[in-house]
N, CA, C and O atoms as a GROMACS GRO file, in nm:
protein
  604
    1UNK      N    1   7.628  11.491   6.467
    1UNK     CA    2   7.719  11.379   6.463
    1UNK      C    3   7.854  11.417   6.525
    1UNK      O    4   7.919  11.329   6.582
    2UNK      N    5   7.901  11.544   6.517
    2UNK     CA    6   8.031  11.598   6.559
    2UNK      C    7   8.050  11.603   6.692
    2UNK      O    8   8.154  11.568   6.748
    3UNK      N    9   7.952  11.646   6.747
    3UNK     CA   10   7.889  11.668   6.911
    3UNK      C   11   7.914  11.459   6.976
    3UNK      O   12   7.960  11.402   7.075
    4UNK      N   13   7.861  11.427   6.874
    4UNK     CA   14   7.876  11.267   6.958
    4UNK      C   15   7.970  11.223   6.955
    4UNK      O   16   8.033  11.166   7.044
    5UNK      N   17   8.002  11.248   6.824
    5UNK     CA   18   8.201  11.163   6.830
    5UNK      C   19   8.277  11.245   6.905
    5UNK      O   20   8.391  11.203   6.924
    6UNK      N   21   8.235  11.405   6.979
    6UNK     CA   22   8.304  11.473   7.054
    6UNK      C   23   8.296  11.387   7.240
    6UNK      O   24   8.378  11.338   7.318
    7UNK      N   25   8.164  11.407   7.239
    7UNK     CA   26   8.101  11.304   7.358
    7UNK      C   27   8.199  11.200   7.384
    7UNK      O   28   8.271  11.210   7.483
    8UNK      N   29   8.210  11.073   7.284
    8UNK     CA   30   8.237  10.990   7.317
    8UNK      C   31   8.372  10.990   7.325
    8UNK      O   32   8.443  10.908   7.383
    9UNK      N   33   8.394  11.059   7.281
    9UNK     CA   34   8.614  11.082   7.304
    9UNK      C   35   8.639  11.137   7.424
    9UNK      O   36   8.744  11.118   7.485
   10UNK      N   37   8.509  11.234   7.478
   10UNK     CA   38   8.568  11.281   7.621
   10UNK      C   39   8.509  11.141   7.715
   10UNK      O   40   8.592  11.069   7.769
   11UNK      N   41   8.386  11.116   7.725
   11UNK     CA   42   8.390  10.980   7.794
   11UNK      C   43   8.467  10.837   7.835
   11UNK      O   44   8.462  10.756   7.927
   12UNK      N   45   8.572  10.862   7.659
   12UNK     CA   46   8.650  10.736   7.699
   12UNK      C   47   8.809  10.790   7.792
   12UNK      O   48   8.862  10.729   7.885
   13UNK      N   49   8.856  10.925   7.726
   13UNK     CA   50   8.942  10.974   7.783
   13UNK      C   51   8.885  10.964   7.904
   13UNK      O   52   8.925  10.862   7.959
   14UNK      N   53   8.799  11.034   7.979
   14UNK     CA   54   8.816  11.022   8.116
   14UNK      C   55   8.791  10.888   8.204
   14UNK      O   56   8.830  10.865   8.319
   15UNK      N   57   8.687  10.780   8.086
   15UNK     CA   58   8.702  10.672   8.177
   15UNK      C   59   8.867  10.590   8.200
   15UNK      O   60   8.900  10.514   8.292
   16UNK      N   61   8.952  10.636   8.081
   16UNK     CA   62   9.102  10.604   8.112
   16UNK      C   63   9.165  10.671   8.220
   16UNK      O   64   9.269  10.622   8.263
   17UNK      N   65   9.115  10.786   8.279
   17UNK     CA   66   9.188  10.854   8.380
   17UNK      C   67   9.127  10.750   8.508
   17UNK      O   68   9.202  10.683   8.579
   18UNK      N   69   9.025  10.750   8.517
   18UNK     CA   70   8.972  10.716   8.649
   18UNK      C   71   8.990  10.559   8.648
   18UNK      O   72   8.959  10.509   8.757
   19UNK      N   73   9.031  10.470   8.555
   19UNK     CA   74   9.090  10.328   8.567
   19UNK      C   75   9.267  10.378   8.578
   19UNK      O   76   9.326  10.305   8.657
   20UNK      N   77   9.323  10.445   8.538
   20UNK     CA   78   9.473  10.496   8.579
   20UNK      C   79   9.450  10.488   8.734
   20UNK      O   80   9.493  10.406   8.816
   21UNK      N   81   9.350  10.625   8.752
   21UNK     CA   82   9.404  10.655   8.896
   21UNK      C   83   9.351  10.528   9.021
   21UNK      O   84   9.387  10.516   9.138
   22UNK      N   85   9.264  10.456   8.949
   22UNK     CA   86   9.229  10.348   9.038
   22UNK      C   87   9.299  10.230   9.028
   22UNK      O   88   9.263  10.146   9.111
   23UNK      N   89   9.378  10.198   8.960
   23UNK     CA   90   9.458  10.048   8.920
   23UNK      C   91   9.622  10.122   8.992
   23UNK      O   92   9.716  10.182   8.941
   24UNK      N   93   9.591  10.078   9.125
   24UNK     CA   94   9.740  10.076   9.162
   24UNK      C   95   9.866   9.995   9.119
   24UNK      O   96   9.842   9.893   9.054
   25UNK      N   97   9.983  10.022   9.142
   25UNK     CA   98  10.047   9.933   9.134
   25UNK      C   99  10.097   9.830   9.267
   25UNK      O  100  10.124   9.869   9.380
   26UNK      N  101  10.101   9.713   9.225
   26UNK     CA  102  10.093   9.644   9.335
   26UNK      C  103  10.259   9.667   9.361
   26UNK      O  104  10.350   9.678   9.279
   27UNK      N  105  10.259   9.671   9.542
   27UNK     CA  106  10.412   9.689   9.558
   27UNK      C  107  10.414   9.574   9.702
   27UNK      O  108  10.318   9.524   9.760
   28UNK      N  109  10.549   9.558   9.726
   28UNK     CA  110  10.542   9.477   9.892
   28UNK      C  111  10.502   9.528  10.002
   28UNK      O  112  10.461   9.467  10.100
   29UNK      N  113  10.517   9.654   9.985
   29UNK     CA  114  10.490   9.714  10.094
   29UNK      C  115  10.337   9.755  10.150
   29UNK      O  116  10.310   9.788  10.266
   30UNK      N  117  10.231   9.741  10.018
   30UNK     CA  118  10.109   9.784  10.009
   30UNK      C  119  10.054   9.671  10.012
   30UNK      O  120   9.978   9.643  10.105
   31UNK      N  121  10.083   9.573   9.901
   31UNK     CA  122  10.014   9.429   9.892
   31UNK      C  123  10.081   9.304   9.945
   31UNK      O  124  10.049   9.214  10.023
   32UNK      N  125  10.182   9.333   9.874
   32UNK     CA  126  10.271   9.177   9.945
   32UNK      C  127  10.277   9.131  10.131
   32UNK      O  128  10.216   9.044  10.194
   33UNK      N  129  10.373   9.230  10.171
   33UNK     CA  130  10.352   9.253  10.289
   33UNK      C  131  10.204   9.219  10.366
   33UNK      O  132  10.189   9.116  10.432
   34UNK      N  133  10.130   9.291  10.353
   34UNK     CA  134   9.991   9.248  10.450
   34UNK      C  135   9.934   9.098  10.393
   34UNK      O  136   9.881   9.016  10.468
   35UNK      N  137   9.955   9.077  10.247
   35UNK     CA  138   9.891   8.934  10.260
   35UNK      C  139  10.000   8.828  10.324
   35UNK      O  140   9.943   8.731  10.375
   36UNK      N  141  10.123   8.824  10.330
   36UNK     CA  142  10.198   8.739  10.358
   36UNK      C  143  10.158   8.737  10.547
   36UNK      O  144  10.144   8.628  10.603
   37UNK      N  145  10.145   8.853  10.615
   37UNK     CA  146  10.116   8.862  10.764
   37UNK      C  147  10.029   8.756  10.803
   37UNK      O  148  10.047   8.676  10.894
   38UNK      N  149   9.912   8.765  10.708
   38UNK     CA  150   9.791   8.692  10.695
   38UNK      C  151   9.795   8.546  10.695
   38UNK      O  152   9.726   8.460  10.749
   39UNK      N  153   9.898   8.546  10.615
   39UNK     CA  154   9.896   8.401  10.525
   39UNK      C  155  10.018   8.326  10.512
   39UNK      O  156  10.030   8.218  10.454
   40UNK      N  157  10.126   8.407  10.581
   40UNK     CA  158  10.242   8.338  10.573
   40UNK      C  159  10.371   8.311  10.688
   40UNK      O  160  10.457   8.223  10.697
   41UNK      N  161  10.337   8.440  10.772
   41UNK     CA  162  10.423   8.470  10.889
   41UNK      C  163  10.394   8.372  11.008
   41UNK      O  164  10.484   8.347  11.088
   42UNK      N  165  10.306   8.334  11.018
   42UNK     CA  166  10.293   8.181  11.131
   42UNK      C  167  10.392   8.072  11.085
   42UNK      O  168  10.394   7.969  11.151
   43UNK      N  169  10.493   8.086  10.956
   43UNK     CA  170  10.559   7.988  10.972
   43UNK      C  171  10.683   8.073  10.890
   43UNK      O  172  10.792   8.018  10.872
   44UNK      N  173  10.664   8.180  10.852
   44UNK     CA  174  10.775   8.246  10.792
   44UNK      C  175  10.806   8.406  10.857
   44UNK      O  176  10.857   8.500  10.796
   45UNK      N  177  10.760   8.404  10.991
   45UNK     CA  178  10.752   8.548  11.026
   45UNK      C  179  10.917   8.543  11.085
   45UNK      O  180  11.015   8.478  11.048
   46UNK      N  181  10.895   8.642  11.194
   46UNK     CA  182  11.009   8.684  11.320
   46UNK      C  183  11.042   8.595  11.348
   46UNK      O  184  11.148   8.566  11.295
   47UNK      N  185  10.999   8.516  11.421
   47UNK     CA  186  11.032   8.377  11.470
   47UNK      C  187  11.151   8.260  11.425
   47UNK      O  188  11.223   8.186  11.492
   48UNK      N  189  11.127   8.292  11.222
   48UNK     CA  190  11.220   8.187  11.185
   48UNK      C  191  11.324   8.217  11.161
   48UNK      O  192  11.366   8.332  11.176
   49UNK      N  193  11.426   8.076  11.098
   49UNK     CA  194  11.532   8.151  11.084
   49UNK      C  195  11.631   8.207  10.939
   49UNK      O  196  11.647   8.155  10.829
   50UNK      N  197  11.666   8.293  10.980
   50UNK     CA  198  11.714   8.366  10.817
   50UNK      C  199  11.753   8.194  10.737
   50UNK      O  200  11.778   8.082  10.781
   51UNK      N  201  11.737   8.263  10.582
   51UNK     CA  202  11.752   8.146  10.471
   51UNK      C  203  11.896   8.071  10.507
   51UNK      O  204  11.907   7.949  10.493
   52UNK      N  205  11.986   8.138  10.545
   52UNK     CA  206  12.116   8.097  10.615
   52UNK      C  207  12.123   7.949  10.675
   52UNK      O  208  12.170   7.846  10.627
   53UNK      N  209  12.069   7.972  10.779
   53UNK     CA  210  12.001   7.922  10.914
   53UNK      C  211  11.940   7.787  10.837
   53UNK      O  212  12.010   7.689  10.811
   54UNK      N  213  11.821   7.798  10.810
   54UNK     CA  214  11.718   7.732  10.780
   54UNK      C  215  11.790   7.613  10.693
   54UNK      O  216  11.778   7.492  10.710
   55UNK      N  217  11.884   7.696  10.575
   55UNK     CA  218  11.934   7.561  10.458
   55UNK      C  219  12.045   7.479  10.589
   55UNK      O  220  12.045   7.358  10.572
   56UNK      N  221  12.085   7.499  10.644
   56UNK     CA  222  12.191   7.455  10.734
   56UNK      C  223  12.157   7.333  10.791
   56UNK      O  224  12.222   7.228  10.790
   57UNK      N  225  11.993   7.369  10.865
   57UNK     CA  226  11.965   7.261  10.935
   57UNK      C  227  11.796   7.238  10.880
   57UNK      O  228  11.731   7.289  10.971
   58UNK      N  229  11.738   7.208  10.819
   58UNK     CA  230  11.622   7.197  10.739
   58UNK      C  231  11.567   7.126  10.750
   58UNK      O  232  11.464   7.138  10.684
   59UNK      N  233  11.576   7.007  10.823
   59UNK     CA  234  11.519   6.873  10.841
   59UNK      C  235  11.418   6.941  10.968
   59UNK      O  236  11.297   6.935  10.987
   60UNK      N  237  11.546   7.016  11.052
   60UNK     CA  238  11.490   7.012  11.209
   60UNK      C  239  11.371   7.144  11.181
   60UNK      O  240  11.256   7.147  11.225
   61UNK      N  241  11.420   7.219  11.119
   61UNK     CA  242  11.286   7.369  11.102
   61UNK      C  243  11.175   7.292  11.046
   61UNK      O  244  11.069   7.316  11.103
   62UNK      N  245  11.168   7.203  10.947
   62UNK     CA  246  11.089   7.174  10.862
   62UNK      C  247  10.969   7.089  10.952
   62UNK      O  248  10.851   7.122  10.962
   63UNK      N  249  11.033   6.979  11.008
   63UNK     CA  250  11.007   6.941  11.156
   63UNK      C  251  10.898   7.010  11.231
   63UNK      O  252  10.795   6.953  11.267
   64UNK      N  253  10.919   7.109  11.247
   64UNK     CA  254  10.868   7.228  11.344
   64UNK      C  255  10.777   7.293  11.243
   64UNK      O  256  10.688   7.355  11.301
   65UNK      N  257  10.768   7.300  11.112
   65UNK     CA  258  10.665   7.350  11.035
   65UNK      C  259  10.686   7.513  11.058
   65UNK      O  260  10.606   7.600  11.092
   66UNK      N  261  10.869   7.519  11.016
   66UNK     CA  262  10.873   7.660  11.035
   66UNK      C  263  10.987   7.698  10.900
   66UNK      O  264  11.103   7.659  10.912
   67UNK      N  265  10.957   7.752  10.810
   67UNK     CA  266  11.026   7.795  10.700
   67UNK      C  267  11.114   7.887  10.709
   67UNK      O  268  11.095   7.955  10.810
   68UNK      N  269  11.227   7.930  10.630
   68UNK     CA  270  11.323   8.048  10.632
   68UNK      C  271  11.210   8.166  10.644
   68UNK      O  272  11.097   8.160  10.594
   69UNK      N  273  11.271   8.288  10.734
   69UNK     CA  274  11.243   8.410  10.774
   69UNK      C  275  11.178   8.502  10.617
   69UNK      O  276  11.244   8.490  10.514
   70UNK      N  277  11.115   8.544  10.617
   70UNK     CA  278  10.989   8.604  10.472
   70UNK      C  279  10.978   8.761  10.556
   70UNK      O  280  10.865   8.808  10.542
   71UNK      N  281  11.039   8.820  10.611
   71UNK     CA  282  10.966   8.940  10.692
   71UNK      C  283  10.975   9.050  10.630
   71UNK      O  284  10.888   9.136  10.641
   72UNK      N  285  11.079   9.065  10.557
   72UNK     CA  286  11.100   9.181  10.467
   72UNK      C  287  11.134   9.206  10.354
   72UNK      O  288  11.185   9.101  10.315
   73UNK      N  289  11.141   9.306  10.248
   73UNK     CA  290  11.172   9.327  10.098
   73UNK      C  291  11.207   9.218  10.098
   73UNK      O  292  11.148   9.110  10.085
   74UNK      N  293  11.364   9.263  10.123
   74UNK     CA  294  11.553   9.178  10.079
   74UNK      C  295  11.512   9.033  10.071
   74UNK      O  296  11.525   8.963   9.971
   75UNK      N  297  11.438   8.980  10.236
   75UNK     CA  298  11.430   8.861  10.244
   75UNK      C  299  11.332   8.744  10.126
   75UNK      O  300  11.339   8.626  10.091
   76UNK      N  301  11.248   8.859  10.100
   76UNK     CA  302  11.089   8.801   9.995
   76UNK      C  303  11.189   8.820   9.833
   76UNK      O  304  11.205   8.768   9.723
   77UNK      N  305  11.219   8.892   9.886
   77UNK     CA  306  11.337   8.887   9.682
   77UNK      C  307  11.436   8.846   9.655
   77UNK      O  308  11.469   8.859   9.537
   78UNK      N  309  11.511   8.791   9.730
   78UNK     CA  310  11.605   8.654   9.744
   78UNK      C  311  11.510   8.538   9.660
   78UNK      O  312  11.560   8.479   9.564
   79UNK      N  313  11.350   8.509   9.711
   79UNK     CA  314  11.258   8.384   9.685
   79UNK      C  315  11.198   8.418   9.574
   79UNK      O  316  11.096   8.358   9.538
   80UNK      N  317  11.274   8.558   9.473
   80UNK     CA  318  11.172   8.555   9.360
   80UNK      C  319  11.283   8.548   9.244
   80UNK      O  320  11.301   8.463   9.156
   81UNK      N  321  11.355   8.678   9.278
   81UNK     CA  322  11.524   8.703   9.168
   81UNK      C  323  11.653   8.700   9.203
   81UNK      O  324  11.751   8.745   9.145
   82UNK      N  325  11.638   8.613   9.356
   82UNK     CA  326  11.810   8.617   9.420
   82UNK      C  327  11.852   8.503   9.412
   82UNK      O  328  11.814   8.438   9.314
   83UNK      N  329  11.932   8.447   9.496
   83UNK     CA  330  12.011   8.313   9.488
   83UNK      C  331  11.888   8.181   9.488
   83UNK      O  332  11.895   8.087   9.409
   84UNK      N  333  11.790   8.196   9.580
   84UNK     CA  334  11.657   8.123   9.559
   84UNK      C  335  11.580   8.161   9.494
   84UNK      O  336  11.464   8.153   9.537
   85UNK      N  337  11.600   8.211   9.381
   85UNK     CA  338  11.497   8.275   9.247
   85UNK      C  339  11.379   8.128   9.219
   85UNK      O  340  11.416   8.013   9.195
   86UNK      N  341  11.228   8.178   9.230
   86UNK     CA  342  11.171   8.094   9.186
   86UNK      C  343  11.109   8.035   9.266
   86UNK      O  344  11.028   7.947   9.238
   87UNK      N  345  11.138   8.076   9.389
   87UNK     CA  346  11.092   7.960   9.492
   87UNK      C  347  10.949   7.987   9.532
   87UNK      O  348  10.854   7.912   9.554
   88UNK      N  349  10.963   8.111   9.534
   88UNK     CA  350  10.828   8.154   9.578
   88UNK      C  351  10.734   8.094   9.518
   88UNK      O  352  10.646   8.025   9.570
   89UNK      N  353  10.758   8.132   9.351
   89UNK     CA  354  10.696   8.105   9.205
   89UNK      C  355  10.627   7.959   9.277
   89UNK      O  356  10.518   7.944   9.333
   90UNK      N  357  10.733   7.868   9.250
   90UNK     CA  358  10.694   7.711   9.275
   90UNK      C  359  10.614   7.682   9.389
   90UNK      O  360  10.538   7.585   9.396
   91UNK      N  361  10.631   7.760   9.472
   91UNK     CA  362  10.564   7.707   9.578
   91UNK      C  363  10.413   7.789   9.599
   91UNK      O  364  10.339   7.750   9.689
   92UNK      N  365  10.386   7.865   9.542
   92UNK     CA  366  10.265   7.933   9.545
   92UNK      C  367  10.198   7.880   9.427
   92UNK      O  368  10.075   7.881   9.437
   93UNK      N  369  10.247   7.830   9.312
   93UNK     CA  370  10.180   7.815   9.180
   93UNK      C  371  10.072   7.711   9.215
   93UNK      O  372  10.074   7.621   9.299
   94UNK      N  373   9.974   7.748   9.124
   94UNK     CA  374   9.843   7.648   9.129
   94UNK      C  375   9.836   7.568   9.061
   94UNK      O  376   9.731   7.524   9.016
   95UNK      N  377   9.946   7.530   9.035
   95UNK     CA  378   9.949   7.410   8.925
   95UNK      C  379   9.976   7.404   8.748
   95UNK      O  380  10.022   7.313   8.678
   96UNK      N  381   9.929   7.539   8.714
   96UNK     CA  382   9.865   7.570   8.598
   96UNK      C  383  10.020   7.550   8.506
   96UNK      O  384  10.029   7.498   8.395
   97UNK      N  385  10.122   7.603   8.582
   97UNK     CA  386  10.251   7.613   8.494
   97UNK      C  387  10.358   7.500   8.509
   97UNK      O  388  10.479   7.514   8.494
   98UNK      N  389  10.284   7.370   8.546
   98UNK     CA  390  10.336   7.262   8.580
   98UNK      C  391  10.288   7.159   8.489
   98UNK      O  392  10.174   7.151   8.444
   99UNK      N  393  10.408   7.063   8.459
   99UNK     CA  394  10.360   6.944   8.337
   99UNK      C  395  10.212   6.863   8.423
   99UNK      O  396  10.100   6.857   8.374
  100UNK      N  397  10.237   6.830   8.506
  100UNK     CA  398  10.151   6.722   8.549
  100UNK      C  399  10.067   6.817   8.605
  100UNK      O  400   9.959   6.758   8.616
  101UNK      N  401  10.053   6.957   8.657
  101UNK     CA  402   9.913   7.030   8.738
  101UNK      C  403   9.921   7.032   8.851
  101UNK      O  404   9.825   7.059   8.923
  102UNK      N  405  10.031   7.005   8.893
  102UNK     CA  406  10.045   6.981   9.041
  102UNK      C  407  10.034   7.148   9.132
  102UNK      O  408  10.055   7.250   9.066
  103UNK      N  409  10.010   7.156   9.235
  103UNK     CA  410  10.018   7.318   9.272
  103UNK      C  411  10.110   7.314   9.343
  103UNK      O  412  10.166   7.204   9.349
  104UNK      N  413  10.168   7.427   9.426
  104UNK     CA  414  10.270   7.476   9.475
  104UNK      C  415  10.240   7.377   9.614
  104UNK      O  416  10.124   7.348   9.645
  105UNK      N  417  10.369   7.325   9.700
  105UNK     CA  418  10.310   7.319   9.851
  105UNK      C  419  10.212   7.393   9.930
  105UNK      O  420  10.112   7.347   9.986
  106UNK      N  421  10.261   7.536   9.928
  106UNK     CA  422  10.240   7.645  10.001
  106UNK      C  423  10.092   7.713   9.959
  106UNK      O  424  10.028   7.789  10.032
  107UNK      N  425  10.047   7.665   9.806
  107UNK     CA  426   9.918   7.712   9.707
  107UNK      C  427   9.825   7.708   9.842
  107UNK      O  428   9.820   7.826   9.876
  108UNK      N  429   9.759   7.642   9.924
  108UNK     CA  430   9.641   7.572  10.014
  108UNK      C  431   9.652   7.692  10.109
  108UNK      O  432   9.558   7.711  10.187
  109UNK      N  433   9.773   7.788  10.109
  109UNK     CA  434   9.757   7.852  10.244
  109UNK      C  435   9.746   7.968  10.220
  109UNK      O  436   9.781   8.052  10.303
  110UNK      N  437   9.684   8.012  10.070
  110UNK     CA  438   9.680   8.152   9.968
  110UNK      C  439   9.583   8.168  10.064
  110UNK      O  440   9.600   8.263  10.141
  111UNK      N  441   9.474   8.091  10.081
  111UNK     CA  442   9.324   8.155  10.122
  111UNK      C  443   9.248   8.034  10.145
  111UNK      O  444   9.311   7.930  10.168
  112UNK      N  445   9.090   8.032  10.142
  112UNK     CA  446   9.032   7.932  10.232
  112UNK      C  447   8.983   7.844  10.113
  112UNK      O  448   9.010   7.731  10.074
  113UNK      N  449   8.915   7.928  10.078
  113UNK     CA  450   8.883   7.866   9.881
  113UNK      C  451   8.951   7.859   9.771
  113UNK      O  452   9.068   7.894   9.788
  114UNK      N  453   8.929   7.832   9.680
  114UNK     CA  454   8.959   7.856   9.595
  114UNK      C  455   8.998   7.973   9.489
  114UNK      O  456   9.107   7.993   9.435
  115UNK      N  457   8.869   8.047   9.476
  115UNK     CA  458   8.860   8.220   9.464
  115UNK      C  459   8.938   8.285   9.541
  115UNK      O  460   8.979   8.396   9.507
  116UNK      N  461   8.975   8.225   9.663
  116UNK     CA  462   9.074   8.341   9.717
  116UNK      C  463   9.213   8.321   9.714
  116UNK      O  464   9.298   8.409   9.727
  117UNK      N  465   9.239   8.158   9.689
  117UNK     CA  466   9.346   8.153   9.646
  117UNK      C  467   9.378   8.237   9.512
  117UNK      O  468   9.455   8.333   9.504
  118UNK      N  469   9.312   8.187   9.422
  118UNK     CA  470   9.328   8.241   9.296
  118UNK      C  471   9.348   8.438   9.315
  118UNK      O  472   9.428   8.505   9.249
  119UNK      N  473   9.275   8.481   9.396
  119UNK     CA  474   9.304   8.656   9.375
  119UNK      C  475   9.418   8.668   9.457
  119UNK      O  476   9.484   8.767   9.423
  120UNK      N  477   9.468   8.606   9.553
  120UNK     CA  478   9.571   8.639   9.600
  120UNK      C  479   9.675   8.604   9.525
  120UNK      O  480   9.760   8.692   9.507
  121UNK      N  481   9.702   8.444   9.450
  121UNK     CA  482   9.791   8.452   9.337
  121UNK      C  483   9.810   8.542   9.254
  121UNK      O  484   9.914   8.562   9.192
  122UNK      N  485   9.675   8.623   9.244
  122UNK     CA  486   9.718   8.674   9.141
  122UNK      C  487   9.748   8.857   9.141
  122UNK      O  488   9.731   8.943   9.054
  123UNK      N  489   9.795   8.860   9.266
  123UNK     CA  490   9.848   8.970   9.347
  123UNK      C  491   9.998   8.959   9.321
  123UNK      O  492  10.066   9.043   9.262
  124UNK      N  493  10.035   8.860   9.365
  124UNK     CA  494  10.138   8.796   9.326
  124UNK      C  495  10.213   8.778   9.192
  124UNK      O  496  10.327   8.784   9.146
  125UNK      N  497  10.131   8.761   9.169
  125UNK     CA  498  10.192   8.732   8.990
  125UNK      C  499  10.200   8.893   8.931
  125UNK      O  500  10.291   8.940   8.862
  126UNK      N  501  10.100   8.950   8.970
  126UNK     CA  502  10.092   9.125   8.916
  126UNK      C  503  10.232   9.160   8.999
  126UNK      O  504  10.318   9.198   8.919
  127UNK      N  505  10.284   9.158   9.144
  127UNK     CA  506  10.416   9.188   9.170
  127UNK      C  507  10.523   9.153   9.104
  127UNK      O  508  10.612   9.232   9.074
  128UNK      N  509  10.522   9.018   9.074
  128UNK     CA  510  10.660   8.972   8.997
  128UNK      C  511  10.664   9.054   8.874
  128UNK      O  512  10.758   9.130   8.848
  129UNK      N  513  10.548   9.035   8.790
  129UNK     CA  514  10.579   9.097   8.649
  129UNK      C  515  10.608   8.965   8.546
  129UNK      O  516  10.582   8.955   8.426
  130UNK      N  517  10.665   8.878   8.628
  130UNK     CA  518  10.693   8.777   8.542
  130UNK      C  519  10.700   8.640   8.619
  130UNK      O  520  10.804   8.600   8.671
  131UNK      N  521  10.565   8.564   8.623
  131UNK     CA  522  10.574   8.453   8.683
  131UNK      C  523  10.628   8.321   8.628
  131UNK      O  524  10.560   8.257   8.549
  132UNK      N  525  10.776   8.269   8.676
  132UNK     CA  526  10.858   8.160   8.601
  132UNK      C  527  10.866   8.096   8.741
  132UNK      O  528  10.884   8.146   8.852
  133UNK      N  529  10.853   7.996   8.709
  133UNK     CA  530  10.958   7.802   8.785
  133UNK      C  531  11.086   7.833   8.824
  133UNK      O  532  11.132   7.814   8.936
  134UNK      N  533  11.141   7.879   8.730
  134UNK     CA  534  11.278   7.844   8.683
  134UNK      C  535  11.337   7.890   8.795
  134UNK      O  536  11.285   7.987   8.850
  135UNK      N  537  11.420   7.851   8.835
  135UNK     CA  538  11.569   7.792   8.949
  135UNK      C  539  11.647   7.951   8.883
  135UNK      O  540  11.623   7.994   8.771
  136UNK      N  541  11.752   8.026   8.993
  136UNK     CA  542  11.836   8.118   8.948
  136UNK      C  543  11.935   8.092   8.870
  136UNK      O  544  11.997   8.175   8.803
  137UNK      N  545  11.955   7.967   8.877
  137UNK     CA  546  12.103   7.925   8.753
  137UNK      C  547  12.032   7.902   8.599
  137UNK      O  548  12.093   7.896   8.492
  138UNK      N  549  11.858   7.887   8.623
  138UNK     CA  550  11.817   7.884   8.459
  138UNK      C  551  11.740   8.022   8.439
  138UNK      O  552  11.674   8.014   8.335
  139UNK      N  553  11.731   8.102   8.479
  139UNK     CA  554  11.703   8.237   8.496
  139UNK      C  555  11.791   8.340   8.350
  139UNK      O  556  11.907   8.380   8.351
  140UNK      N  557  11.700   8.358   8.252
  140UNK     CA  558  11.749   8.414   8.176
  140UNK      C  559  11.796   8.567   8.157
  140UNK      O  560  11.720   8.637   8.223
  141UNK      N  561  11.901   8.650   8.085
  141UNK     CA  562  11.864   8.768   8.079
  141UNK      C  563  11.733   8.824   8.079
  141UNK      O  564  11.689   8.892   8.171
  142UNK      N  565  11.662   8.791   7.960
  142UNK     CA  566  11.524   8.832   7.910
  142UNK      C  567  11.441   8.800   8.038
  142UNK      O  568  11.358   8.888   8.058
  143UNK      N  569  11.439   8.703   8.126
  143UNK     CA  570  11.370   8.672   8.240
  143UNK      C  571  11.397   8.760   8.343
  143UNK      O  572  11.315   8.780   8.432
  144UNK      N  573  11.530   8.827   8.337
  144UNK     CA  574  11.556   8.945   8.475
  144UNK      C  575  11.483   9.037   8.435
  144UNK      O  576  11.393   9.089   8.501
  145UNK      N  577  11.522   9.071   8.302
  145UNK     CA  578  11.457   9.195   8.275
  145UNK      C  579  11.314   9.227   8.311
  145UNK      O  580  11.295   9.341   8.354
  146UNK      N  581  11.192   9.131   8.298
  146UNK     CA  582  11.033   9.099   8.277
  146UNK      C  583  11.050   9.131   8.444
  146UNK      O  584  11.000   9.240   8.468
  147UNK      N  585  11.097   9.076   8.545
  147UNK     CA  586  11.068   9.120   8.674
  147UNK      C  587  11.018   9.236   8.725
  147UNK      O  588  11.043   9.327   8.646
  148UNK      N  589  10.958   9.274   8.822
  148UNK     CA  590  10.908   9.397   8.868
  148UNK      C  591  10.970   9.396   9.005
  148UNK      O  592  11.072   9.448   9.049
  149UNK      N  593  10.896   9.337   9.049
  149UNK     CA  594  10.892   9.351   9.240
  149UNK      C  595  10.929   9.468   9.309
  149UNK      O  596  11.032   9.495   9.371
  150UNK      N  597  10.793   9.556   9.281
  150UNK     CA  598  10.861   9.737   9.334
  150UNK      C  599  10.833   9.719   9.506
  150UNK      O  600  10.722   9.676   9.538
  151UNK      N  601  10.897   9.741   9.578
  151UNK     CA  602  10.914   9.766   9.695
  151UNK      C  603  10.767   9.826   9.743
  151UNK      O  604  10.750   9.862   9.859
   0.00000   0.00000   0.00000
């Protein structure tokens, strides 16, 4: 009996090592980054123009089906915990954290289906750390803190 309860303590210890060393952490640079190339830079790449730019004249970008510039860290974390905190949130959400169910604009361009929307959301949501709506002026202490977004 000693031998098995020995067994099974080394089996679970090591199946915890090998889910450690296999459960990365999602960062922008590993995950964010390449899915946004994929899925987002035809209207938020090089091309557009910084958030600056874009709020200035928004009618005319919008027009053109071309959103503020998404190309890097600084620019993608402005749209999660900076002056546009949330935006991302809202506009990617599938509905689920909305009174009426409505999904994000931007939800349709996660992926082709459904399933792939959903795993790429939820790439997303594992980056933030803390997926909220909320606007940067309703952005709580306790809500900065829950953030992640490791580079």
């Amino acid at each position: 009996m000693k031998r098995y309860i020995v067994t099974v303590c080394i089996l679970l210890i090591s199946a915890t090592f090998v889910f450690a060393s296999s459960h990365k952490e999602v960062t922008y640079q590993d995950h964010i980054r390449p899915l946004m190339e994929s899925k987002c830079f035809m209207c938020h790449g090089d091309h557009a123009p910084s958030l600056e730019e874009f709020d200035a004249d928004q009618e005319k970008y919008e027009n053109r089906n071309i959103g503020p510039r998404m190309t890097t860290y600084e620019e993608v974390k402005v749209f999660v915990i900076g002056d546009d905190a949330g935006a991302i949130m809202r506009r990617l959400d599938d509905g689920s954290n909305t009174a009426g169910g409505n999904s994000g604009n931007m939800y349709e361009y996660l992926g082709r289906t459904d399933e792939a929307r959903q795993q790429n959301l939820s790439v997303f949501k594992e980056w933030t750390g803390h997926w909220t709506l909320k606007r940067s002026d309703e952005l709580t202490d306790e809500d900065i803190q829950k953030f992640s977004i490791p580079e």
